[in-house]
C-alpha positions in Angstrom: -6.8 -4.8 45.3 -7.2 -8.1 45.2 -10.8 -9.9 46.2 -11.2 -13.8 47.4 -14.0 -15.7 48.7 -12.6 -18.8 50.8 -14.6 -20.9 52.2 -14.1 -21.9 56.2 -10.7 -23.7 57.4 -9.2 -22.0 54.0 -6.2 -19.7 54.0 -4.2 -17.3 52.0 -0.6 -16.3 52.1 1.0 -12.7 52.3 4.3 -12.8 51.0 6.6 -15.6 53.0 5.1 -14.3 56.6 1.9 -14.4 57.1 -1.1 -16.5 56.8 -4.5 -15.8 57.2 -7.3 -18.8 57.7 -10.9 -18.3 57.7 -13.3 -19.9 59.9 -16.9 -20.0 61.0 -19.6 -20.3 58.8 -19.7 -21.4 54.7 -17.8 -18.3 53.5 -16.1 -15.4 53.6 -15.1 -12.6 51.1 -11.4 -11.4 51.7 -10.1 -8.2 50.3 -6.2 -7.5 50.5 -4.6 -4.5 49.2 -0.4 -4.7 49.4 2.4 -3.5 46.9 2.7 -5.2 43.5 5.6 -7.2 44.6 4.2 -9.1 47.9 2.6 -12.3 46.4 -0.7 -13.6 47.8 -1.6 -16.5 47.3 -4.9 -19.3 47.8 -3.3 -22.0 50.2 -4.1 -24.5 47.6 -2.1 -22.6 45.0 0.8 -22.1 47.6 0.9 -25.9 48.0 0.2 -27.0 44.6 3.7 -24.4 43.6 5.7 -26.3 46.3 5.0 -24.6 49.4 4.8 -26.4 52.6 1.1 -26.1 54.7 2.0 -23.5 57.4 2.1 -25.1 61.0 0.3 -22.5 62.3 -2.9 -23.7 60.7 -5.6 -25.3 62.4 -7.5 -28.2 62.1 -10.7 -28.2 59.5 -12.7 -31.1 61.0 
């Protein structure tokens, strides 16, 4: 199982599909449990390997 804290307007990636944001308040603890081969990722570590931010995100201001 995998354990983050983001902090709001944040996100993570599952695999190539999904996206998950936080918002409201300063943080938020995430836990995600998936198979060994779906890749989750921080959404800064997503875009720092190349990855486009997702459209579907919405604004942090």
């Amino acid at each position: 199982m995998l354990s983050l804290q983001l902090n709001s307007g944040e996100y993570l990636t599952i695999g190539e599909d999904i996206v998950v944001q936080v918002f409201g308040g300063t943080a938020a603890k995430v836990a995600v449990q998936a198979p060994r081969d779906v890749t989750i990722l921080r959404g800064e570590v997503w875009e720092r390997n190349g990855g486009e931010r997702p459209d579907c995100l919405l604004p942090t201001d």
